[in-house]
C-alpha positions in Angstrom: 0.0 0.0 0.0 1.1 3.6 -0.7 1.8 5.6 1.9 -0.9 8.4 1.9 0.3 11.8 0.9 1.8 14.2 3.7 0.0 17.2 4.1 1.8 20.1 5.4 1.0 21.6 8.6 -0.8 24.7 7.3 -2.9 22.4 5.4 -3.6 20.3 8.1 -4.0 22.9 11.6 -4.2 26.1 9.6 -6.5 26.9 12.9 -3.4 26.3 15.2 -4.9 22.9 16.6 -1.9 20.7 16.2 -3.4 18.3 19.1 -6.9 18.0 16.6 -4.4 17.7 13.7 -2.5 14.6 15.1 -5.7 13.1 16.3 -7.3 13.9 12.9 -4.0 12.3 11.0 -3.9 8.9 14.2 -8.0 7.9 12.7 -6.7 8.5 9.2 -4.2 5.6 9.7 -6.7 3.6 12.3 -9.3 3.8 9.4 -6.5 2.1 7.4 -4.0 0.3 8.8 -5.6 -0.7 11.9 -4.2 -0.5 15.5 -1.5 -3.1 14.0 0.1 -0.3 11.7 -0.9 2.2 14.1 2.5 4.2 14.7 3.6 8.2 16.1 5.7 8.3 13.1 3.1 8.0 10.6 0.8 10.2 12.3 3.2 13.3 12.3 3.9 12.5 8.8 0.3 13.0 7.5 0.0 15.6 10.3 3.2 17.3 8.3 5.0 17.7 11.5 8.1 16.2 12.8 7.8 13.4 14.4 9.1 14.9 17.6 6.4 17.8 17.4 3.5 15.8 19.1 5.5 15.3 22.0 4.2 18.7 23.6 0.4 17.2 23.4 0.5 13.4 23.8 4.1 13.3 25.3 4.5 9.9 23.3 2.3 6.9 21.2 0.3 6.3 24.7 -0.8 10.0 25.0 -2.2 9.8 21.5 -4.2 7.0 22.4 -5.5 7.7 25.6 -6.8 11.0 23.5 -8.2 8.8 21.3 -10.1 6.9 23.5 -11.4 10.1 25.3 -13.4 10.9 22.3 -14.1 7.4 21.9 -15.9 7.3 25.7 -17.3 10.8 25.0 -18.5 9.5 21.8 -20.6 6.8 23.5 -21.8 9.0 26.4 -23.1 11.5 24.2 -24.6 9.6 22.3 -26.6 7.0 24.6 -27.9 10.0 26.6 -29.4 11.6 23.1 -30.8 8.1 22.6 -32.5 8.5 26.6 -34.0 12.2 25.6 -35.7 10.2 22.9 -36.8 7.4 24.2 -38.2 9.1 27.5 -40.1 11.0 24.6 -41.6 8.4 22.7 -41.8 6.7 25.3 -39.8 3.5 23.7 -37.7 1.3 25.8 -34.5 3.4 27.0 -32.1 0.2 27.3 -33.0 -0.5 24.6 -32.3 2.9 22.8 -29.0 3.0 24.0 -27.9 -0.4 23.2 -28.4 0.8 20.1 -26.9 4.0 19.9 -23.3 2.1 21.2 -23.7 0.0 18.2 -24.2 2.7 16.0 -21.0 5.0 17.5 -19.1 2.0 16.9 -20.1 1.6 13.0 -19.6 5.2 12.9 -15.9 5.3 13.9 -14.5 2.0 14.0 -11.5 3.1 14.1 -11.7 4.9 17.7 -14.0 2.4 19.0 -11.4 -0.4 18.6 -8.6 2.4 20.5 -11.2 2.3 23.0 -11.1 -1.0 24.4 -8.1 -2.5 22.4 -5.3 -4.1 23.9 -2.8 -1.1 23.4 -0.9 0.3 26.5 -3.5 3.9 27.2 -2.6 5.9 30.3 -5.6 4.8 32.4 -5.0 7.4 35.1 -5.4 10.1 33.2 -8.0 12.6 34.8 -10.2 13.1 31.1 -10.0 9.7 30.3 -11.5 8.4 33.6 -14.0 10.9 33.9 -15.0 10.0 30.1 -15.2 6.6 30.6 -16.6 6.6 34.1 -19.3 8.9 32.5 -20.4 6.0 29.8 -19.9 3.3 32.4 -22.6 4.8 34.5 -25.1 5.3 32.0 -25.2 2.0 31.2 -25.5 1.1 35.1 -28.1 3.3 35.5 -29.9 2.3 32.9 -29.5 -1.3 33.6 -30.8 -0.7 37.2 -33.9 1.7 35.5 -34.5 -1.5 33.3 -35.1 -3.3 36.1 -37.5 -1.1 37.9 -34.7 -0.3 40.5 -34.1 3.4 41.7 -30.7 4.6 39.7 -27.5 5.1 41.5 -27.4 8.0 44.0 -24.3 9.7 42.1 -23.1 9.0 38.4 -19.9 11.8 39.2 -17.6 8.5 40.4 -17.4 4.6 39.2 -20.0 2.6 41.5 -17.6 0.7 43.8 -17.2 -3.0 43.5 -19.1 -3.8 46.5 -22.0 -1.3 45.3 -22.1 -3.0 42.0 -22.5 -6.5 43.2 -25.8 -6.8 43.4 -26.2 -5.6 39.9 -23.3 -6.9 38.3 -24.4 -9.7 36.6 -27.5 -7.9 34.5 -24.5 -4.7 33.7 -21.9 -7.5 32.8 -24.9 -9.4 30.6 -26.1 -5.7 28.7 -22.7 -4.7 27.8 -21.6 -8.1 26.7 -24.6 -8.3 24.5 -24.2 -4.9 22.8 -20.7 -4.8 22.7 -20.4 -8.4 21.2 -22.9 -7.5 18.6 -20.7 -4.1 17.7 -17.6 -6.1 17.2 -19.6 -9.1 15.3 -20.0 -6.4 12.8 -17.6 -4.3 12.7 -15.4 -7.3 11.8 -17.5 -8.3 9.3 -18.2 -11.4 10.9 -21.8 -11.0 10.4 -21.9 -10.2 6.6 -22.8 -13.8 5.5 -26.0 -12.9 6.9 -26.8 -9.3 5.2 -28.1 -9.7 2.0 -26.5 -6.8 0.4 -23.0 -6.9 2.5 -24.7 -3.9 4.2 -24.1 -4.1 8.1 -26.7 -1.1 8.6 -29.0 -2.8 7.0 -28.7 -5.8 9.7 -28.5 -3.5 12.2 -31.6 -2.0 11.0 -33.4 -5.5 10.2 -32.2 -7.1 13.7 -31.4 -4.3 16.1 -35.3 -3.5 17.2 -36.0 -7.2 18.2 -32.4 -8.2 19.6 -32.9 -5.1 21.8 -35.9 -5.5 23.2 -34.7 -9.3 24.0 -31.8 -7.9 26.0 -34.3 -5.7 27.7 -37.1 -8.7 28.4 -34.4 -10.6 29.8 -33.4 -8.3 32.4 -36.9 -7.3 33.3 -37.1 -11.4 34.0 -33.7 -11.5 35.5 -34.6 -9.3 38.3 -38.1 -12.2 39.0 -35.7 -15.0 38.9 -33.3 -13.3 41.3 -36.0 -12.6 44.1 -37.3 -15.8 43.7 -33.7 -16.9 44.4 -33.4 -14.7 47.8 -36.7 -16.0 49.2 -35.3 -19.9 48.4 
């Protein structure tokens, strides 16, 4: 493959952003190469800077990425608590809405989503990237919790501790594996045999509604089975 062609840096951050710039030029290569080819070299190069210029931003290839999967959490947040305003309004199932809005950031920007929660080394304690990520993390807990007809968690501004979790770990653990299997199914293309026209919106579309409202059923029924438990 030819390597795309460098941009210079007026081209690319004639606004003076070279931290959107090298962010812009790290999805370009994610979007081609794939985490696997995924290198700070190559992103200064399109970005038309020296490779030692991102240095002042990301400090080094794990500052990039925990950037990356900043937007990616923020991407995710946003986007399931749009889904909630509309539900609430149309009065649809809100789990359910934002199961499907995570599928749909992930077809969006595959890219970022696999940056997210790839294997590559991310600074973890960084203060944007926990408060993105603890953001999306308690939507879904809430909403898990709402699904169930429970009251939601008294504060969203922290990650619920382990021992506050418990008892709804395994429905939180059982949502998220669901949706986030079904994201990767497709963005992998693992799914395709079954899309009559290669299109994975199109399953989505076709599938998402029922599978969904599956997911939702079986914690609604999860929560029965699990009293039923406590008083045996």
């Amino acid at each position: 493959m030819a390597d795309a062609p460098v941009r210079t840096a007026r081209e690319h951050y004639h606004h003076g952003s070279l931290r959107e710039a090298m962010i812009a030029a790290a999805e370009e290569v994610l979007a081609e190469r794939g985490l696997g080819g995924f290198t700070l070299r190559e992103c200064a190069r399109r970005a038309g800077v020296s490779p030692a210029a991102p240095a002042h931003h990301f400090g080094n290839l794990t500052g990039l990425l925990t950037a990356i999967a900043t937007l990616g959490f923020d991407d995710l947040a946003t986007a399931m608590e749009a889904a909630v305003a509309a539900a609430q309004a149309e009065r649809r199932s809100r789990l359910a809405a934002i199961a499907r809005a995570y599928v749909e950031t992930a077809l969006a920007n595959p890219g970022r989503f696999r940056v997210v929660f790839g294997q590559r080394e991310m600074d973890r304690q960084d203060p944007a990237f926990r408060a993105a990520a603890t953001r999306a993390f308690s939507i879904l807990v809430r909403e898990v919790r709402l699904s169930r007809g429970l009251a939601p968690p008294s504060s969203q501004q922290e990650k619920p501790a382990p021992e506050v979790l418990a008892p709804d770990l395994p429905e939180v653990l059982l949502a998220w594996s669901a949706v986030h299997g079904f994201a990767t199914l497709l963005i992998d293309g693992a799914l395709d045999f079954l899309a009559a026209n290669g299109s994975r919106e199109t399953l989505l579309e076709a599938h998402a509604a029922r599978l969904f409202a599956l997911l939702a059923s079986a914690l609604s029924a999860g929560e029965g089975l699990a009293k039923t438990a406590a008083r045996d």
